[in-house]
C-alpha positions in Angstrom: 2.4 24.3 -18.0 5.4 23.2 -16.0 8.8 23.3 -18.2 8.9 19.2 -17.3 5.8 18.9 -19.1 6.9 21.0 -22.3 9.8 19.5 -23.1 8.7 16.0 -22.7 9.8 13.9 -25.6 6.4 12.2 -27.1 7.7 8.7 -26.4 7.9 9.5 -23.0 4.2 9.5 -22.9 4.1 6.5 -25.0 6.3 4.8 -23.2 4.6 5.6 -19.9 1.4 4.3 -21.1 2.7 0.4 -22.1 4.1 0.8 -18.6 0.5 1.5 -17.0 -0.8 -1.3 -19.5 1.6 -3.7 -18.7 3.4 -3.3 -15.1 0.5 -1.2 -13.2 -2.4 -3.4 -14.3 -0.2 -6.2 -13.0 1.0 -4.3 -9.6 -2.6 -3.8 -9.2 -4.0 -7.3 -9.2 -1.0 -8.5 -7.0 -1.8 -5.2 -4.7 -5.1 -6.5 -5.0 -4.4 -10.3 -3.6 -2.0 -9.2 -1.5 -4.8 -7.2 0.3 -7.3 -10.6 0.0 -4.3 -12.4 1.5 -3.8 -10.2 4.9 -7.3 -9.3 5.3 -9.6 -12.9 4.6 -9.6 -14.2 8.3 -12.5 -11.3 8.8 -14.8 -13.9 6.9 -13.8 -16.8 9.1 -13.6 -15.3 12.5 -16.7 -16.9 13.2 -15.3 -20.3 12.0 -12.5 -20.0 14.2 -14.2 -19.7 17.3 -16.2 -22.2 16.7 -14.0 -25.1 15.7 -11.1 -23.9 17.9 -11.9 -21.6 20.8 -10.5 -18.5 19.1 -12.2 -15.4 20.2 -12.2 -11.9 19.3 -8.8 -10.9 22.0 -7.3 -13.9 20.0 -8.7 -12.8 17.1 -7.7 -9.2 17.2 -3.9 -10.3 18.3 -3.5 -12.9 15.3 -4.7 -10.5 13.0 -1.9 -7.8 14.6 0.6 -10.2 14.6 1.0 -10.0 10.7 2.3 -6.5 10.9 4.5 -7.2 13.7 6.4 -9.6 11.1 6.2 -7.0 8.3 7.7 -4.6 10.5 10.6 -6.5 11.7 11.6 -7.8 8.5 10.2 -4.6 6.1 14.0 -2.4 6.0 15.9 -5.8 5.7 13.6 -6.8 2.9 14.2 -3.4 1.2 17.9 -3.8 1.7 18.1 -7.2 0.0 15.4 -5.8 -3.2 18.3 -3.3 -3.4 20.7 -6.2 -3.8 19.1 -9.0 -5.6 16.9 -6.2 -8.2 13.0 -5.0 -7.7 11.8 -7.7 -10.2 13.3 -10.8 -8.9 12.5 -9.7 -5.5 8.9 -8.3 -6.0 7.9 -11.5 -7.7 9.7 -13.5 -4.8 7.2 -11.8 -2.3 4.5 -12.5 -4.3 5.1 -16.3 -4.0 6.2 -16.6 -0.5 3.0 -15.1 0.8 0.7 -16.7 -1.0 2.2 -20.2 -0.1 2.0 -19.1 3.7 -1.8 -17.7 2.9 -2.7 -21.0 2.0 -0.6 -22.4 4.1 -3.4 -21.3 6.6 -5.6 -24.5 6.0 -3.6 -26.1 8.6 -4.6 -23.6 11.6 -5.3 -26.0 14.1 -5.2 -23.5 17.5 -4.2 -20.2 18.9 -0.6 -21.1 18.6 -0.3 -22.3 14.9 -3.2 -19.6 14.2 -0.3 -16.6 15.7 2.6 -18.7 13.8 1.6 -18.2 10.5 0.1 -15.1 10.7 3.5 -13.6 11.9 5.1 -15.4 9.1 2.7 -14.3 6.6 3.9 -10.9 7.0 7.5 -12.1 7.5 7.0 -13.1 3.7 5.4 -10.2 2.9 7.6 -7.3 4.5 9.2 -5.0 1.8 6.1 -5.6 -0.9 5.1 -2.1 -1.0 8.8 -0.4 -1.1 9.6 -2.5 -3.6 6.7 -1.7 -6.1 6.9 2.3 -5.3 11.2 1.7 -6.1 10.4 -0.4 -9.4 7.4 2.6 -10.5 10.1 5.4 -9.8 12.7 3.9 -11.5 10.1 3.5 -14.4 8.1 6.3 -15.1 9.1 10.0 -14.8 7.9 12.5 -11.9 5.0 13.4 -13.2 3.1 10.0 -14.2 4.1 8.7 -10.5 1.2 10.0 -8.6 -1.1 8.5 -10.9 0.2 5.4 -11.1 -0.2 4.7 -7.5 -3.5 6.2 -7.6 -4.1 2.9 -10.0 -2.2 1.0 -8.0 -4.3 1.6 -4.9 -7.1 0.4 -7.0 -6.3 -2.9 -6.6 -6.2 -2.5 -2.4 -10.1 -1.1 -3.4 -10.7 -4.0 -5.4 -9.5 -6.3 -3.0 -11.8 -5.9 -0.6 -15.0 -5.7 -2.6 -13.9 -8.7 -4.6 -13.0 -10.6 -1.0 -16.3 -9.4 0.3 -18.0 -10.8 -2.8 -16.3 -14.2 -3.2 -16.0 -15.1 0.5 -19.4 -15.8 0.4 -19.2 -18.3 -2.4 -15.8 -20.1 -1.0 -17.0 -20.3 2.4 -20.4 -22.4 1.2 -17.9 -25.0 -0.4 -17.7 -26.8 3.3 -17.4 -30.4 3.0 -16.1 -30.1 -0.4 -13.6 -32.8 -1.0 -13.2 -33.1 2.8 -12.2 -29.3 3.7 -14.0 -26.7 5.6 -15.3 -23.7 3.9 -12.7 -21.7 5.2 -9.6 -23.6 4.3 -11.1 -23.6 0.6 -10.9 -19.4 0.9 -7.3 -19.5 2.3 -6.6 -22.7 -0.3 -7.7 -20.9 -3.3 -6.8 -17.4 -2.7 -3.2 -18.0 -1.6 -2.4 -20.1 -4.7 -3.9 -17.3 -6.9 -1.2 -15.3 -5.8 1.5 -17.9 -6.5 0.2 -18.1 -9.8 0.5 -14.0 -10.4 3.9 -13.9 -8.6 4.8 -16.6 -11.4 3.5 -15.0 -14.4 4.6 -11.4 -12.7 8.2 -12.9 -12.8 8.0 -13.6 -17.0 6.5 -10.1 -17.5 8.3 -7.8 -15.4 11.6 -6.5 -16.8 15.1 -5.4 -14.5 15.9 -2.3 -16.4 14.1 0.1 -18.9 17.0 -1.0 -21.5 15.8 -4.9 -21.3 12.2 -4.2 -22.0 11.7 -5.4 -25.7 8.4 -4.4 -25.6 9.0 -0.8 -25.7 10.9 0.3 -29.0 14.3 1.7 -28.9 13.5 5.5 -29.2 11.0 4.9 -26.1 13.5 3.2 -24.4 16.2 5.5 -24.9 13.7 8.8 -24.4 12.4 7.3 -21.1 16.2 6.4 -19.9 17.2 10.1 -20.8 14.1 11.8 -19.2 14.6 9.7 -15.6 18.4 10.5 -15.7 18.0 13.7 -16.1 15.0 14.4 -13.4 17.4 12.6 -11.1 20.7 13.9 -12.2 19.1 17.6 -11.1 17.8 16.3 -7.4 20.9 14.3 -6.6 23.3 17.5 -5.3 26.3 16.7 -3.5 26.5 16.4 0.3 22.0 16.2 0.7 21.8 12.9 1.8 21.1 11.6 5.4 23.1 8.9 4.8 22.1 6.3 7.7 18.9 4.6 9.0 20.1 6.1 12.1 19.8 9.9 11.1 16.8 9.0 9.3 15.3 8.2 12.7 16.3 11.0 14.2 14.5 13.2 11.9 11.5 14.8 12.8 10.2 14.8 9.5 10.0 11.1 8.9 8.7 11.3 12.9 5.8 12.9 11.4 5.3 11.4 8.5 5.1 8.2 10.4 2.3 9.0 13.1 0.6 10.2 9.7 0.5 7.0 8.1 0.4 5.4 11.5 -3.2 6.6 11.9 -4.1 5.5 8.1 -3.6 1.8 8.9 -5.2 2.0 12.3 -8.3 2.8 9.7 -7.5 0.5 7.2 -7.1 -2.5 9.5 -9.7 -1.7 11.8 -11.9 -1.1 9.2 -11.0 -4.7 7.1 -10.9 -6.9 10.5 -13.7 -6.1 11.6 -16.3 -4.5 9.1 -17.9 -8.2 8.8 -18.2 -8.2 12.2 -19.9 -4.7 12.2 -22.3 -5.6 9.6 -23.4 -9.0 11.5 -24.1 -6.5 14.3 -27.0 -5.0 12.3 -28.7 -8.4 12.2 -26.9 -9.4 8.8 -27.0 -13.4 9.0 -26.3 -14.0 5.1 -22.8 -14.9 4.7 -23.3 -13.4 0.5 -25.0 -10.2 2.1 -22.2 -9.6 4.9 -20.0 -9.9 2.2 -22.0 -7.2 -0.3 -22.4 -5.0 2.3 -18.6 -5.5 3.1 -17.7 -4.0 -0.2 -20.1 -1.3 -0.4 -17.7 1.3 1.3 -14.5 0.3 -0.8 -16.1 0.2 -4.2 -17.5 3.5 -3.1 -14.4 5.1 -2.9 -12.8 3.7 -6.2 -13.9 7.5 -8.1 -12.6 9.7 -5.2 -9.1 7.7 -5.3 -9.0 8.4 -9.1 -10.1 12.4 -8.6 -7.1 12.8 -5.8 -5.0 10.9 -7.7 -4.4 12.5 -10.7 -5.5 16.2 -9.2 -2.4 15.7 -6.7 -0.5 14.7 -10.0 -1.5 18.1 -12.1 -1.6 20.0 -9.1 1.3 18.9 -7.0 1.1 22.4 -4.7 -2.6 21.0 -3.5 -1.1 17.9 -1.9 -1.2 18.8 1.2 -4.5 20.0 1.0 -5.8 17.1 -0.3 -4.5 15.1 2.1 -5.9 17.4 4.9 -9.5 16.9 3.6 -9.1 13.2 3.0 -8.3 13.1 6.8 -11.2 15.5 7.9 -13.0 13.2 6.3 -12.0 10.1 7.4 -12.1 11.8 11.3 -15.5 12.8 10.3 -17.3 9.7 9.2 -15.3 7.1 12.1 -16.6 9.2 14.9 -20.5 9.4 13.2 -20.4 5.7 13.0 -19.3 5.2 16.2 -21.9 7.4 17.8 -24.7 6.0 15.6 -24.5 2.4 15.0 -26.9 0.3 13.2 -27.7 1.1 9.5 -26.3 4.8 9.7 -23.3 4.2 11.1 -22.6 1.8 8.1 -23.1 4.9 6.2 -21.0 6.9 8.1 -18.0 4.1 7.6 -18.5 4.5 3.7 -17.4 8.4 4.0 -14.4 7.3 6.5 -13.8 4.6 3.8 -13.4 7.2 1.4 -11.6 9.6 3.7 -8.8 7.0 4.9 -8.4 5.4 1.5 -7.4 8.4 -0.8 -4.7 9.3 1.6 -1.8 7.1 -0.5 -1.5 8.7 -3.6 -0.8 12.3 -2.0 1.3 10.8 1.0 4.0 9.4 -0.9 4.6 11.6 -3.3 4.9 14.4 -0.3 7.3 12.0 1.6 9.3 11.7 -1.6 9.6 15.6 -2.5 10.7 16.4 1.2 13.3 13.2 1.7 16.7 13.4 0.3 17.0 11.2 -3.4 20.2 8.7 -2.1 17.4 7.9 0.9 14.0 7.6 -0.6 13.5 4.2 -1.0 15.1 3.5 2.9 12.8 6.6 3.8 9.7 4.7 2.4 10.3 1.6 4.0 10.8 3.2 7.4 7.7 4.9 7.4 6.0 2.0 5.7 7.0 -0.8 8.2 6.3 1.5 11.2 3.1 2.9 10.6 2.3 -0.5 9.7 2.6 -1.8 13.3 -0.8 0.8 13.2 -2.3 -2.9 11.6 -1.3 -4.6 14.5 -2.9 -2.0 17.3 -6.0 -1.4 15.6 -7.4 -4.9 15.0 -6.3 -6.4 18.6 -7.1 -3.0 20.2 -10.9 -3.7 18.8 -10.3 -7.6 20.2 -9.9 -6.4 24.0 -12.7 -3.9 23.6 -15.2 -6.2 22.1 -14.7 -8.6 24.5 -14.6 -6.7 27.8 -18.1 -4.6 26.3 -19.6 -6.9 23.8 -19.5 -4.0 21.1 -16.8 -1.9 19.2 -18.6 1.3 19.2 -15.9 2.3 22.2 -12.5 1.6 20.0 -14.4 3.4 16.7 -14.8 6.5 18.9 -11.2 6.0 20.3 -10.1 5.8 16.2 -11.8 8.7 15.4 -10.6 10.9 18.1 -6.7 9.5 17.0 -7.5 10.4 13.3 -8.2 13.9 14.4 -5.3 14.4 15.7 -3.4 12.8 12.7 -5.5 15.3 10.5 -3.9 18.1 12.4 -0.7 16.8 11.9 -1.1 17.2 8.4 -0.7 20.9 8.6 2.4 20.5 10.0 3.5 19.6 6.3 3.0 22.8 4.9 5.7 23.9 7.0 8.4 21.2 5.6 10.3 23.1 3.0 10.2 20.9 -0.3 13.3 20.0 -2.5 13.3 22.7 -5.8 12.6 20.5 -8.7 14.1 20.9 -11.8 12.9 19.8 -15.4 14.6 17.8 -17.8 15.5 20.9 -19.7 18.4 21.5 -16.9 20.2 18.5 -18.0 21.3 19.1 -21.6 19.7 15.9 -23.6 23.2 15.5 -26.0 25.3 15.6 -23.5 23.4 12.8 -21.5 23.0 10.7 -24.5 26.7 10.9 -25.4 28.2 10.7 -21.7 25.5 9.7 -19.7 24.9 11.3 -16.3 26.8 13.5 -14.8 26.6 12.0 -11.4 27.5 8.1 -10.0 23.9 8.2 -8.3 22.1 9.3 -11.2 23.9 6.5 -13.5 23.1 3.9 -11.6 19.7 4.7 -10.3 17.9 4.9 -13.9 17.2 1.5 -13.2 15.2 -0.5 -10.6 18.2 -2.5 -9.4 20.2 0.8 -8.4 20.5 2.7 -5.0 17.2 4.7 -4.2 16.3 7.3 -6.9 14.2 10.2 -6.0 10.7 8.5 -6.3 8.8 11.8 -6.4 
């Protein structure tokens, strides 16, 4: 047992566990819509063609477009959550995107279809960043990895609960004078308004102004956090400037790593409905049951890598090795079977791609200097993100010149090889040391506080970037 672990105060772990209650469970379900929000247009694709000429290249580019907007607007929007404070700025997000969701209702063409799906990201940008910042600034080292892990959930849930309820939504055509699919991007977007609203009332700036943890937790999970970060933040570590951070070849590689994780993602959520009409699926309800068979499927392998990366933190790396073999594995079966196996073979990819997360951040985190985490996170983030906009319209262009996407599943699975060598290369990138809380001496931080301007100010979620690790 770690020296972290045995000198943990017990309302640490009290503490911890309102947090998961209250602030996970709700970072979940917005994770979870935020996911139903970017990804519903697989249901309607069909729709789209066929009431305004929008085929799969158009498709494919629309779909991409989202992530060109989150990109562009992703550091910015981690800058100003810095500023303005995680909750405000989290719940903000939350809103925005869920207006320009349903906002979607009035897609009339290519044009105003590529508008708001560039804006929709626009809104978006900065989302993730901001929950990791407000989950590191919350809960200590060791509960992080987890909390992700059940974070992630909701990403899972999202798309088996959009597979399920697409169905449903999309047979409400006619329905006080809307089409079936305005009623999914209707009710879906203002779902999300609604849990941006409600997030807002129940999320709280700073450990100290959360009345629903008792003063001793409060003051225990302050002193804990302070001190984890007091012992990472040493003088003169930092990079300092988005511009060194681009220069280094760590965050190079941690990039392409995550780059080839949401070229599976969005491939995968695009154009899995598509896949399964393939087979001779008709049914909109059984596209959309067969749609979530491969992410509810991976909900108990999440869980098992999240919290073995979290009591094992020196497997990592290995974990996310075999979560990329995997994922290499089962893409390039599918795409050389087809039919009913190869949907079998995207479940094991499914479960390969999506357990990547929980170990991948926690990694970036213990090999990125504390004053840039959070800047760090929202590099790789928005880059890797643009992965969303190469996979989907990449699989546009190749359906329409061959009639099939077997060609760009092969192509995926050859560039998630390669990404799963690259994660071997991570081995090689020296950690930070890590110190326990027992290095900070608890009486002298509850008398003086930190010892350190960074560590004062980051023990909430509206300081510079603590060391989210």
């Amino acid at each position: 047992m770690s020296t972290a672990i045995a000198d943990e105060h017990p309302a640490v772990a009290t503490a911890s566990r309102k947090i998961y209650r209250r602030v996970i469970v709700l970072f979940a379900l917005m994770m979870m819509l935020n996911q139903i929000d970017r990804s519903n247009i697989g249901f309607v694709q069909e729709d789209l063609d066929a009431h305004f000429g929008i085929g799969a290249a158009a498709y494919g580019l629309g779909a991409g477009l989202f992530f060109v907007g989150y990109f562009l607007f992703e550091v910015p929007s981690n800058a100003l959550m810095q500023k303005v404070g995680a909750k405000l700025w989290i719940t903000r997000i939350c809103v925005t995107w869920g207006a320009v969701s349903a906002a979607m209702i009035f897609v009339r063409g290519e044009t105003s279809f590529y508008v708001l799906r560039f804006l929709l990201g626009v809104a978006e940008a900065g989302f993730v960043p901001a929950v990791l910042f407000y989950i590191a600034s919350w809960l200590p080292n060791r509960y992080q990895g987890r909390a992700t892990g059940t974070w992630a959930v909701g990403a899972l849930f999202a798309y088996s609960a959009g597979s399920l309820v697409s169905g449903p939504l999309l047979s409400l055509h006619g329905f006080l004078g809307l089409d079936g699919w305005q009623w999914l991007f209707l009710i879906e977007g203002l779902a999300t308004v609604g849990l941006g609203i409600v997030g807002y009332f129940l999320l709280d700036s700073r450990i100290s102004e959360a009345k629903w943890l008792t003063e001793e937790e409060r003051t225990q999970l302050s002193l804990q956090i302070a001190a984890e970060r007091t012992s990472d933040a040493e003088p003169g570590s930092t990079v300092g400037t988005l511009k060194k951070l681009l220069r280094s070849p760590v965050i190079h590689l941690f990039m392409w790593i995550y780059f080839a994780v949401q070229m599976s993602i969005y491939s995968t959520t695009f154009w899995l409905p598509s896949v399964v009409r393939d087979i001779g699926v008709s049914s909109d309800n059984m596209v959309g049951l067969l749609s979530a068979l491969p992410w509810l499927c991976t909900i108990p392998y999440l869980y098992f890598v999240s919290r073995r990366g979290d009591r094992h933190p020196e497997q990592r790396s290995t974990l996310m090795t075999m979560s990329f073999v995997l994922a290499a594995a089962g893409t390039l079966a599918a795409a050389l079977t087809g039919s009913w196996l190869g949907l079998v073979f995207i479940v094991l990819a499914t479960l390969g791609f999506k357990t990547v997360a929980p170990v991948f951040w926690p990694l970036l985190r213990e090999r990125t200097d504390p004053l840039t985490a959070a800047t760090a996170i929202a590099l790789v983030n928005s880059v890797a993100n643009l992965g969303g906009f190469v996979a989907p319209y990449g699989f546009g262009l190749v359906k329409d010149s061959t009639g099939s996407t077997s060609l760009a599943m092969l192509g995926l699975g050859v560039i998630i090889a390669i990404a799963a060598v690259a994660t071997l290369l991570v081995r090689r990138i020296p950690r930070r040391p890590v110190a326990g809380p027992s290095a900070v001496d608890r009486t002298e931080l509850g008398q003086a506080g930190p010892r350190t301007p960074q560590a004062m100010t980051s023990t909430g979620p509206d300081g510079p970037a603590p060391d989210p690790r």
